[in-house]
N, C-alpha and C positions, 0 to 999 in steps of 0.2 A: 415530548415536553408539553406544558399546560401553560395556558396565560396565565398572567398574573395575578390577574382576579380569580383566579382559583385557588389559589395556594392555601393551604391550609397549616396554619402553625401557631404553636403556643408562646407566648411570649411570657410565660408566666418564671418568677423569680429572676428577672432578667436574661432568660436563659431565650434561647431559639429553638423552638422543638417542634418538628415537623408533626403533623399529624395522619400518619400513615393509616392504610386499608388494612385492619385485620382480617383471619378469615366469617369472621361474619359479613363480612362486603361481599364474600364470594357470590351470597345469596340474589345479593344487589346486584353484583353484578352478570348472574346471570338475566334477570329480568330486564336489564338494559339490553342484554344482546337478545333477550327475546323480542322486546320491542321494537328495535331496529328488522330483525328478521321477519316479525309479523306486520311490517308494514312496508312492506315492497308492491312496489304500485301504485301507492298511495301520496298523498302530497306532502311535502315537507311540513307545511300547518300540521295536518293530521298528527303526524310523528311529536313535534313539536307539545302539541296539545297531551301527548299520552304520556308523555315524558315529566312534562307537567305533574301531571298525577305522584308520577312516583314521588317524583321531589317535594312534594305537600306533608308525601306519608313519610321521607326517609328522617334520621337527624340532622342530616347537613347538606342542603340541595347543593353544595361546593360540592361533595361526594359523589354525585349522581350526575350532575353538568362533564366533572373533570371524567367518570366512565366513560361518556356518550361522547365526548370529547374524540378522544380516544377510537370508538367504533366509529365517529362521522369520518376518522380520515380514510378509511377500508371501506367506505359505503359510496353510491354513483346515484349522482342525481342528474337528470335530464329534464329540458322543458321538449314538451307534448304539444304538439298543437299543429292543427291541419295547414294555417298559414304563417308563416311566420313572422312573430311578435312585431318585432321590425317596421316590413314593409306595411301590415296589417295597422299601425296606428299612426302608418305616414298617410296612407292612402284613405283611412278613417277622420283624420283631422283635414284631410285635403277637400273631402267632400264635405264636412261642417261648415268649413269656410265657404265655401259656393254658395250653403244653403242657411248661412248666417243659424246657428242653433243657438236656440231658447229655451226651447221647449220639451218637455222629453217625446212629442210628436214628432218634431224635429230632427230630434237624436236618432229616432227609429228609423226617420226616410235616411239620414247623412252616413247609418247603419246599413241600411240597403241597398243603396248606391257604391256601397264600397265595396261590399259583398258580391254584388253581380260582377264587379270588375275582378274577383276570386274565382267566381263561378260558385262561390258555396252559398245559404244564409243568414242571415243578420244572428240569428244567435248563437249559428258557432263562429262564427267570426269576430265575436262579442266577449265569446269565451278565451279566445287567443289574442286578445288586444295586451293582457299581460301575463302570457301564459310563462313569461320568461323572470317573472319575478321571484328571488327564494323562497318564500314561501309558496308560491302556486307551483314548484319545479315537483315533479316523481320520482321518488327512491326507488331505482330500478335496479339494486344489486347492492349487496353486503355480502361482501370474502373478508369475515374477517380472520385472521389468523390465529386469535384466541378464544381459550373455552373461557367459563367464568375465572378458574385460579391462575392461567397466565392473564387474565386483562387486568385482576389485581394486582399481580404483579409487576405490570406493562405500568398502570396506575402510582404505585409506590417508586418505581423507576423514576420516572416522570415528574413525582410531586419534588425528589430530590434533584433533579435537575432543573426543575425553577428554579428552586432556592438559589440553586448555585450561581443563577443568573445578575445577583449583587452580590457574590463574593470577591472578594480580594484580594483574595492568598488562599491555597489550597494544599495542605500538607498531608501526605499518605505513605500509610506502612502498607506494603502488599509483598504477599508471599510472590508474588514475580513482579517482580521491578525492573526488569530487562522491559516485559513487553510495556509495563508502565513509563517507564522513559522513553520507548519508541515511538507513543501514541502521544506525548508531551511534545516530544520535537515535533510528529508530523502534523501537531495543531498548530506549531509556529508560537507554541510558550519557552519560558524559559522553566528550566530549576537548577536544584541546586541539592545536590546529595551531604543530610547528616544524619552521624552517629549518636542515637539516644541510646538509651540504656538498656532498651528492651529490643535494637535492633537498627538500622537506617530508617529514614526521615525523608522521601522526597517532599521538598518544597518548590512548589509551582507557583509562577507568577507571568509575568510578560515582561517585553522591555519598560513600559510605561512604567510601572510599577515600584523602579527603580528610583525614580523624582518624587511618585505622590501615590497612595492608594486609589487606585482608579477599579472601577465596574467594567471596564468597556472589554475585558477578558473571559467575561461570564458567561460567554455562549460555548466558549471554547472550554472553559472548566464543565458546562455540563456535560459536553461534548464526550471529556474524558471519562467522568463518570460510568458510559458504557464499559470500557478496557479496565476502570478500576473494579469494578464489579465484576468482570469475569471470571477474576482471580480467584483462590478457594478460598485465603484468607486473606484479610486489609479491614483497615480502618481510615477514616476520613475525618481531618477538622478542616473547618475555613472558617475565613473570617468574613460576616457578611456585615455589609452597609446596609443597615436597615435605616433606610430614611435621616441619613444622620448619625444614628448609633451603633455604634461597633457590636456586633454581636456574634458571638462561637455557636457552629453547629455543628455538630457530630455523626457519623455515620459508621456504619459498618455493616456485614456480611450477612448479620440479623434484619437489619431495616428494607436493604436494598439487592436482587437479584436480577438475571437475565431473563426473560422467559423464553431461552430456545430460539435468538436471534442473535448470530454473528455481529460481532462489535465493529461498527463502521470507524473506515479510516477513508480522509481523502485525498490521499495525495503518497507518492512514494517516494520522494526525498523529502530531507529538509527546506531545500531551496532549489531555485534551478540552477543554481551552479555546481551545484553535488551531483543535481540528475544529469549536467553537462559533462560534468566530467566523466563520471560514470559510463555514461553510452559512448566515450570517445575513447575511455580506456581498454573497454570488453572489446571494440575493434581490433585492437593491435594483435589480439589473439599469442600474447604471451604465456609464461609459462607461470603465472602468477592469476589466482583468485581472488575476485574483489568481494570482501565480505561486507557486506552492511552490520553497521551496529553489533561490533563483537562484543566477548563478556565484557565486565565489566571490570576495570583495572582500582587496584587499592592506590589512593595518593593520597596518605597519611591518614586524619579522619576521615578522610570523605573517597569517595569513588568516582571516577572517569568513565564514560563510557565513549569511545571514539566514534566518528561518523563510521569508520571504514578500518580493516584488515586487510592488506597484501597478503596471501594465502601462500607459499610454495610448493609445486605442484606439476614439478616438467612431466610433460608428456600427458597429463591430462584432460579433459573436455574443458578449458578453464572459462569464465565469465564472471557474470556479478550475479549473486543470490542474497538473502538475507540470511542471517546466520539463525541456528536451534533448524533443529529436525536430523534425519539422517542427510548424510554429503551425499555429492552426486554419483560418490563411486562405493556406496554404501558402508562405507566404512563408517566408524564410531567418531570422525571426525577428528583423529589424533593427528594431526598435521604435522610436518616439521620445523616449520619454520612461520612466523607472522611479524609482518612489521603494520604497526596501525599509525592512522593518518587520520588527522583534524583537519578539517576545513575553517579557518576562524575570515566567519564575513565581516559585515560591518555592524558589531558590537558597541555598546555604550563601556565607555571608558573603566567604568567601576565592574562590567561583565568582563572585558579584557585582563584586568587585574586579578578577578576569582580565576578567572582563566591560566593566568600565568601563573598564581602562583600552585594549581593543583597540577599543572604541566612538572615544574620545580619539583613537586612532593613524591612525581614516578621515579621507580626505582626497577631494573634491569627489565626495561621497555625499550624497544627498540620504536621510535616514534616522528613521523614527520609532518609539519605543521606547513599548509599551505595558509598564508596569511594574506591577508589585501593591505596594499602595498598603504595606502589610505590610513590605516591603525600608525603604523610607524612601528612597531613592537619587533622589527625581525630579530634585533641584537636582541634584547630581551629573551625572545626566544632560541637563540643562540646559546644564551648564558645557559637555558636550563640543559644545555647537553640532549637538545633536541634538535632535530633539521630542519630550518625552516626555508621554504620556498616561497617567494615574494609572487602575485600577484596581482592583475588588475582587471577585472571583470569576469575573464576564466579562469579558471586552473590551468598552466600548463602540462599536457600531456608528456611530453619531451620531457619538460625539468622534471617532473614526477618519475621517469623512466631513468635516468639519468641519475636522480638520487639514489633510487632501487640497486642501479646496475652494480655499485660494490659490493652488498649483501645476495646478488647472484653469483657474481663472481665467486664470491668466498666460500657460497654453499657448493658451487661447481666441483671448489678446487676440493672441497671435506668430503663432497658424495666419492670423487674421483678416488681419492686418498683410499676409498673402501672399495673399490669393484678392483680385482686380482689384474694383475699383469696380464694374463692370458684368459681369455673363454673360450671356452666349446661349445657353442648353443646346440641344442638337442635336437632343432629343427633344421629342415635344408636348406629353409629358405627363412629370412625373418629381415624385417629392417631395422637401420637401426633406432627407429623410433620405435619402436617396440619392444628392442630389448632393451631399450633406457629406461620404456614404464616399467619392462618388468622387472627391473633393479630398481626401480624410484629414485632412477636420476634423470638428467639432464641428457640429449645427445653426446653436447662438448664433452661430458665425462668419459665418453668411448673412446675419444680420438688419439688417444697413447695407448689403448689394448691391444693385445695381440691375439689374431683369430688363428691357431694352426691351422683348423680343418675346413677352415672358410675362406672363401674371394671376397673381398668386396668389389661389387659391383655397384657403379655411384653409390647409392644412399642406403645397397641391400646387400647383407650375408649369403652366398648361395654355394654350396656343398658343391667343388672341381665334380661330382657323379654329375648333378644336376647339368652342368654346364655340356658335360661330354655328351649327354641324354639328348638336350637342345642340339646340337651342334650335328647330330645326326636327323632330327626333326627339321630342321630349317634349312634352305636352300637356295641357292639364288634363281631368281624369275618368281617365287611365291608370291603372292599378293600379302601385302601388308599386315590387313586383317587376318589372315590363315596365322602368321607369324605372332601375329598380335595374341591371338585365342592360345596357342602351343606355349607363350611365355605368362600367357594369366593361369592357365592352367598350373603351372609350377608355382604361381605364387607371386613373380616377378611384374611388378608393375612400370615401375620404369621402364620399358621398350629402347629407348636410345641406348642408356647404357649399357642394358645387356646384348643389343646388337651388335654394338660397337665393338662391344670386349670376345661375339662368335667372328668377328674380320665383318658384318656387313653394314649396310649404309642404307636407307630407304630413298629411290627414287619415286618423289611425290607427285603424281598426275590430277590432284586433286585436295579437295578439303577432308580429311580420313582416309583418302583412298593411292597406293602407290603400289611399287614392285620389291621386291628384296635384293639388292646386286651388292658384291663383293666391293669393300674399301677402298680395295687396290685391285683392279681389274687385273695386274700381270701377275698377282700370287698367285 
């Protein structure tokens, strides 16, 4: 972004019209990064002074300042000097005062005396009295990241993100409006999804915004500017407060680009009560995915997009991710089941009310609304045949779990209803968390099957061969570990219960370390 005194725009026919870099800037702009580059060493004055130059000869020294702008934040300047500025004009005014100066005789002795107390002489010590001042500092490095066509670009970026700095209201059509809405929450704006004619409408604003048109959102509308731009297509109007007067500006895909820099975001919830809840739900390590920000649901004209998706998922790696890209188990992301979930904080009454009634307007969404207790809206949210969970600083984890558990259930009992009375697994050995993924159910879905050609052993399938195999492998007086290794080798990880079920029992001498002795010593 560019100060303000840069900006460049037209206000001709009432209109607001940025006055963007064409590529004949490109030219300009490489000269600017030559002069930055060709004067490494040298003093900021110097740079300063050459710079000068150009802006004499360009059409609009705003063009040439807002480049350089741009390349000083990628450039390193240091103060140089043998002693430092500092001590060097404490110890230099220390000895004036002793020698009362007047004179520039004076100066020279009050210069020499300071100087011996350096060890150096009076005129390099003369030359570091303000060696720390911007313009005496040296340009000691310029990385910058752009050739001339991205600093133009970096440039046009930029001039549009001033602007946006008195906007008011920020409405955009962009061919992805998932990551558009993402970057709008994580700014901490509001909007509000409508249907024009040629497609949805996000309008952006803040809470303030809601009483009176205010500025004080402008940093955060430039902010997005990056995300809206990444897009392949979009368009942009806002409304800016130019000093008073309402003015439209316009943008789109022609005016404004990235140049080859990932679009900053800072923050990964909307609030910390999302990011609380969130990190205390991925804990419970359920059979349930927490998705961030899933698609976007139709609720009449307008679109919903939830904080969150409950994913179904037993037996899988489950957590929280954000949603788009491939899933964790590479699949195309066809899941079975999702229930999504609003967090509504503490909203302004007329945000509660767009809120309720687009909640009203879904239709076969399974959906539950964690609400603070504060709003008062739970019946409310009742009414729309939605679940709401009351409330008061956190989310509870438990009530959240608790709401969930009848749509586990029910999936439990639909998965169950489909895996066959009996299996054979092909394996000799397999848990049964393992063949729950590999039917994509749930454990509990097992527990009415019947295995002919398997034991269960505690929580594992193992093939009567396998067992009679062990049974002559194992013995009593073996050391633990021997016993331990003959039943990993089969596959068998649980150790107690498959001991249990050869008649033995581990007598333990230790932390890992014991014997193998029969049950029942008189069998």
């Amino acid at each position: 972004m560019l100060t303000k005194d840069l900006l460049r725009v037209s206000r001709a026919g009432g209109g607001y019209h940025l006055q963007f870099a064409d590529a004949d800037a490109e030219r300009l702009a490489a000269r600017v990064l030559g002069i930055y580059q060709g004067h490494v060493g040298e003093s900021r004055e110097r740079l300063e002074t050459a710079l000068a130059d150009i802006e004499r000869e360009a059409d609009d020294f705003k063009l040439v300042r807002g480049l350089a702008k741009l390349v000083e934040r990628e450039a390193t300047f240091e103060t140089r000097a043998p002693v430092d500025p500092v001590r060097a004009r404490r110890r230099v005014f220390e000895a004036a005062a002793d020698a009362g100066v007047v004179s520039e005789a004076e100066r020279e002795q009050a210069l020499a005396a300071a100087a011996d107390h350096f060890g150096t002489d009076a005129e390099t010590l003369a030359d570091a009295l303000y060696a720390d001042r911007d313009s005496r500092q040296i340009l000691t490095a310029v990385d910058s990241r752009w050739g001339p066509d991205a600093l133009r670009t970096q440039y046009n970026l930029s001039l549009a993100q001033t602007a946006l700095f008195d906007a008011t209201e920020v409405r955009v059509r962009s061919s992805d409006p998932k990551a558009l809405v993402s970057a709008v929450k994580r700014l901490r704006l509001m909007y509000e999804i409508r249907r024009a004619e040629d497609g949805r409408e996000v309008v952006v604003t803040g809470p303030d915004a809601l009483f009176s048109n205010t500025r004080r959102y402008g940093t955060r509308f430039a902010r997005l500017l990056r995300t809206v731009a990444a897009a392949g297509e979009w368009d942009l109007t806002a409304t800016i407060d130019d000093r008073g007067t309402e003015r439209e500006l316009t943008l789109s895909e022609a005016d404004v680009s990235i140049p080859g820099v990932e679009p900053v975001t800072e923050v990964s919830y909307d609030s910390g009560v999302e990011a609380d809840f969130a990190g205390r739900f991925a804990a419970l390590d359920l059979d349930w995915d927490l998705i961030r920000e899933p698609e976007p649901l139709a609720a009449g004209e307008h679109v919903v997009i939830p904080d969150f998706a409950f994913e179904w998922r037993p037996g899988a790696d489950t957590g929280v991710r954000d949603t788009g890209g491939e899933e964790p188990d590479g699949t195309d992301g066809d899941a079975p089941f999702r229930v999504f979930f609003e967090i509504m904080g503490f909203w302004t009454p007329e945000y509660v009310e767009k809120k309720l009634a687009r909640l009203d307007a879904l239709e076969d969404v399974e959906m539950l609304v964690a609400v603070d207790e504060s709003l008062g809206v739970g019946e409310e949210i009742e009414a729309t045949d939605n679940r709401a969970i009351p409330y008061t600083g956190t989310v509870s984890v438990k009530d959240v779990r608790d709401a969930l558990r009848p749509y586990e259930e029910r999936l439990v009992r639909e998965s169950a209803a489909e895996i066959p009375d009996e299996l054979r697994p092909d394996d000799a050995v397999i848990s049964l968390a393992d063949l729950a993924v590999a039917y994509g159910v749930s454990e509990v879905a097992l527990e009415d099957v019947s295995f002919p050609t398997h034991e269960l052993v505690g929580r594992t399938l193992v093939d009567p061969a396998v067992l009679d195999e062990l049974a002559e492998q194992i013995e009593p007086g073996m050391a633990y570990e021997t016993a331990s290794e003959r039943l990993d080798a089969h596959g068998i990880a649980d150790d107690s219960a498959a001991l249990a079920r050869l008649g033995y029992r581990v007598a333990w001498e230790g932390l890992g370390s014991g014997t193998i002795e029969p049950r029942d010593p008189e069998a």
